[in-house]
C-alpha positions in Angstrom: 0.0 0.0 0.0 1.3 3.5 -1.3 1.7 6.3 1.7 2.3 9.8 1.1 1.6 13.0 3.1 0.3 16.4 1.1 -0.8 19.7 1.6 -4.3 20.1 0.8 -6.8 22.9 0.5 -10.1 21.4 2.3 -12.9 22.7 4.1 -12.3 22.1 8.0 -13.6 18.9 9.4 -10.9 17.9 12.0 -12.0 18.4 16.1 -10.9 21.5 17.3 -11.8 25.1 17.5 -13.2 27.5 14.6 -14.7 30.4 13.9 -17.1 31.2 11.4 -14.7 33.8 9.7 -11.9 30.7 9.4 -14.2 27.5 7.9 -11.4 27.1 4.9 -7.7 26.9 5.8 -4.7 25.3 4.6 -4.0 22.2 6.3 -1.1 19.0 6.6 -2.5 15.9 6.1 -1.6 12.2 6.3 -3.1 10.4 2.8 -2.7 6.7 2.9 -3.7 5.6 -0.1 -4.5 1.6 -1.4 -3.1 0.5 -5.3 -6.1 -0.2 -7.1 -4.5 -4.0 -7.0 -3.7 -4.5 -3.8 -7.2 -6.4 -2.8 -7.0 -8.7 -6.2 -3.3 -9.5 -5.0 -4.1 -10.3 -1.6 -6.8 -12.6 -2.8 -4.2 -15.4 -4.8 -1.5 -15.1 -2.0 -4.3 -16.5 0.5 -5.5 -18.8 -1.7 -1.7 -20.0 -2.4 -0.8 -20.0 1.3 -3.9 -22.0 2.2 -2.8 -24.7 -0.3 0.8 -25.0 0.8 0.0 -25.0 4.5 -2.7 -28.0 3.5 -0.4 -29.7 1.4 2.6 -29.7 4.2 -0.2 -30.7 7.0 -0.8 -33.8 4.8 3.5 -34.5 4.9 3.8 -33.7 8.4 1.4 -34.0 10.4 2.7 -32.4 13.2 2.5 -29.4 11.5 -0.4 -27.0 12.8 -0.4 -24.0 11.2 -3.9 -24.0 9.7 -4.7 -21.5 12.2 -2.3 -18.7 10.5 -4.4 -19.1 7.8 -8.0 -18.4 9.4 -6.4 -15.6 11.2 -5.3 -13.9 8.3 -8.4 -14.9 6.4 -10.5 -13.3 9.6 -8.0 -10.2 9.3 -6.7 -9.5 6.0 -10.1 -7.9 4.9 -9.9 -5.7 8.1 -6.5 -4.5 6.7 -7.6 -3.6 3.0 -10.7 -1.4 4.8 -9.1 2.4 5.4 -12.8 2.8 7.1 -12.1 0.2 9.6 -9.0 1.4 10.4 -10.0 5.3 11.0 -13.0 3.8 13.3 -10.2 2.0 15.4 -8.5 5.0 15.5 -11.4 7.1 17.3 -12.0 4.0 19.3 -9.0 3.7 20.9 -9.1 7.9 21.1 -11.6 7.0 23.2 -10.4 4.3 25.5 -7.4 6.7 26.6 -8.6 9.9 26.6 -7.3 9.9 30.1 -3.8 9.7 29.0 -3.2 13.6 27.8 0.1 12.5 26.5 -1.0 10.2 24.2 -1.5 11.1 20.1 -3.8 9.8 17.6 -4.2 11.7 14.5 -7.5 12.8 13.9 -9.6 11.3 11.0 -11.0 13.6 8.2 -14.2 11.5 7.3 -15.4 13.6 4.5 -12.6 12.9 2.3 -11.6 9.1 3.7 -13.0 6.1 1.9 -12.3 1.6 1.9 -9.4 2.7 0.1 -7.9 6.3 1.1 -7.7 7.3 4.5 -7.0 10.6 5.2 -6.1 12.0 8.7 -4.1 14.6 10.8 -0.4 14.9 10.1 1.6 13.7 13.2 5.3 14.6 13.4 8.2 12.9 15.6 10.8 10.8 15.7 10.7 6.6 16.0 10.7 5.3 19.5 13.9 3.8 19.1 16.0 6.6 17.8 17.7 7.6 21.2 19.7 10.3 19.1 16.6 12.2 18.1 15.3 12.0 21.7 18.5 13.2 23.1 18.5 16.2 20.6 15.2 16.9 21.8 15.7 16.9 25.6 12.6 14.0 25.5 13.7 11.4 28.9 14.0 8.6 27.4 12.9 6.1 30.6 9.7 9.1 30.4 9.1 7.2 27.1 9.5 3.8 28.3 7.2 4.2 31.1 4.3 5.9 28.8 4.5 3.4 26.5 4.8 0.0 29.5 1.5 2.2 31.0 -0.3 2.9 27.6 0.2 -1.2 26.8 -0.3 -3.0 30.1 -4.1 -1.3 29.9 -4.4 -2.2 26.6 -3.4 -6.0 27.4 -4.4 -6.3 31.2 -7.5 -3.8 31.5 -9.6 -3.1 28.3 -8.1 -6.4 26.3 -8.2 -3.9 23.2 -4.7 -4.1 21.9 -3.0 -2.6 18.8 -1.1 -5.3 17.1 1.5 -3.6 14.9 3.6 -1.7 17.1 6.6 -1.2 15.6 9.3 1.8 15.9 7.6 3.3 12.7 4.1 3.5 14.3 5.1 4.7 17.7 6.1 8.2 18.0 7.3 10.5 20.3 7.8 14.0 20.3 8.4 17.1 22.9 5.1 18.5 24.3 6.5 21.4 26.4 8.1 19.9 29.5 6.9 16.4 29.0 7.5 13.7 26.4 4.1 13.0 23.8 3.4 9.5 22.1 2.3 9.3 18.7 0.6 5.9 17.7 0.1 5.2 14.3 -1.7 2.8 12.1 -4.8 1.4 13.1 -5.3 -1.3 10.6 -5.4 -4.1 12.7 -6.6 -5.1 16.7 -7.0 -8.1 18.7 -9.7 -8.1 21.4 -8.7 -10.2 24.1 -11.2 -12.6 26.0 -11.4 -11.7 30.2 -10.0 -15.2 31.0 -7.0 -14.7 28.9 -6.3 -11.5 30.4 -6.9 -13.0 34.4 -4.8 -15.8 33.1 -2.1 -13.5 31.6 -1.8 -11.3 34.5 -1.2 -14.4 36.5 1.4 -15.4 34.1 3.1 -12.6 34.5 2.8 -11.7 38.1 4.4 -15.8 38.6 7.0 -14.7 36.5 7.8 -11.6 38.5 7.9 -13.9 41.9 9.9 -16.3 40.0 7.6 -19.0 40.8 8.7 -21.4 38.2 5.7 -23.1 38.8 3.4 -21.3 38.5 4.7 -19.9 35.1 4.5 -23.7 34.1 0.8 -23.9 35.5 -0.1 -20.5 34.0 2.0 -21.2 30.3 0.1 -24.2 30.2 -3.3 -22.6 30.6 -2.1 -20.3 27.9 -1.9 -23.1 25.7 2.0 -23.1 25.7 2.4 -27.0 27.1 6.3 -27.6 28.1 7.4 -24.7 25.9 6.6 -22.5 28.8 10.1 -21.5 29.9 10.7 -20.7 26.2 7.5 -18.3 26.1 8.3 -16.6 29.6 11.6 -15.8 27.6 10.0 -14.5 24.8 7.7 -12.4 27.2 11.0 -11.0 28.3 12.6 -10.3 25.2 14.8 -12.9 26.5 15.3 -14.6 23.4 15.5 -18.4 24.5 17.9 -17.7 27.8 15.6 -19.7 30.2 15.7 -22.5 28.1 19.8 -22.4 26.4 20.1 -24.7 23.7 21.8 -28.1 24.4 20.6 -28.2 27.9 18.1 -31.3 29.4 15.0 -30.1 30.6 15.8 -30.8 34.2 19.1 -28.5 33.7 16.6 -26.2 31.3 14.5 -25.9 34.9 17.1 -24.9 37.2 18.6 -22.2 34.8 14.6 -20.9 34.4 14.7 -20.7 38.5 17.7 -18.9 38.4 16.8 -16.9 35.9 13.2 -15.9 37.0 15.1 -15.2 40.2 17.8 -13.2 39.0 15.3 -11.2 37.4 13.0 -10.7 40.2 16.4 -9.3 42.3 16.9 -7.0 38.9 13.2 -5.3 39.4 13.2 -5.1 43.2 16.9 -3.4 43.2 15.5 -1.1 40.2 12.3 0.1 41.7 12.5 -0.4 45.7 14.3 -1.2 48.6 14.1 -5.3 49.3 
């Protein structure tokens, strides 16, 4: 999908404050825009993944990954609709409005269709560019702790979660003394069931007492089976260190202690006296 940002002459639709003397202004907009092919495309490479996943189900068996393709069947349509996405957009708006710091760009409805979404021009640098925040003056743990706040409610409390948050959709710029968050591109949200999240939380919260297990009890619930260690890791950003290559399970176990452990020592030291 094409994206491009232009300066448009437009009669005022976008929240805010007017006057009648000031309806038609100069304003900078976002335009995402869909190639007329795009849809027709998107059609044949479902159609061609559905066949090979089939066909490699039918060599090994073992191989389960038929859900990928109803997930992306369910969501793939979602995607292609620019509507959809600018009603996500004011949805979640609407869910945080309690969080002043947080951005969404605004949707101009009288010129956004399926395919061309057009919306309020958001400026900033990517979340991970520690240069630009550093030029800036914007604290960079001030980020970090916005955007842990802005997710955990997302995942824990209103189980209405943005799934495509990558350093290109998540903003941040200086508002005055303070550090703003710009979230971007609302194509695509998972709404998570109330036993997931109570299940979750108690995932997590094992994880933090490094309670091995109850991160086994918890990763199993989750669907996980005896992958859990590897998932806790992957919660972490780990990247496979409770479970190190080569090691037995039993050995795999005592290094998850240790390192559920040495993490819980890591967080207690960081954010209070033990």
């Amino acid at each position: 999908m094409m994206k491009l940002v232009v300066i448009i002459y437009y009669r005022s639709s976008f929240p805010g404050p007017s006057s009648q003397s000031e309806v038609n202004r100069w304003r900078e907009v976002a335009v995402k825009v869909q190639h007329p092919s795009v849809k027709a495309h998107a059609d044949i490479d479902m159609k061609g993944m559905e066949l090979l996943v089939n066909v490699v189900a039918q060599i090994f068996p073992d191989f389960s990954f038929k859900w990928l393709v109803e997930e992306m069947k369910k969501n793939l349509p979602k995607e292609l609709d620019f509507c959809y996405e600018a009603r996500n957009a004011e949805e979640v708006a609407r869910q945080f409005y309690h969080f002043p710091w947080l951005k969404i760009p605004s949707i101009d409805w009288n010129l956004t269709t399926s395919r061309v979404l057009v919306m309020e021009f958001c400026q900033g640098g990517q979340v991970n560019d520690r240069n630009y925040m550093t030029e800036h003056g914007i604290n960079t743990r001030e980020v970090s702790e916005k955007i842990s706040k802005l997710y955990s409610e997302m995942i824990f409390v209103n189980g209405y979660v943005h799934c495509d948050p990558h350093p290109g959709n998540v903003l941040v710029k200086k508002n005055g003394n303070s550090a703003e968050i710009v979230l971007l591109d609302h194509g695509l949200y998972t709404n998570l069931t109330n036993d997931f999240r109570v299940t979750y939380s108690k995932f997590w919260l094992s994880i933090l007492n490094a309670d091995l297990k109850e991160v086994q009890k918890y990763g199993e619930q989750l669907g996980v089976g005896e992958l859990f260690g590897l998932f806790a890791a992957w919660s972490l950003l780990a990247h496979g260190t409770l479970y190190p290559e080569g090691l037995t399970k039993r050995r795999g176990l005592q290094m998850s202690k240790m390192r559920l452990r040495q993490m819980q020592l890591n967080t207690c030291q960081k954010y209070q006296p033990c």
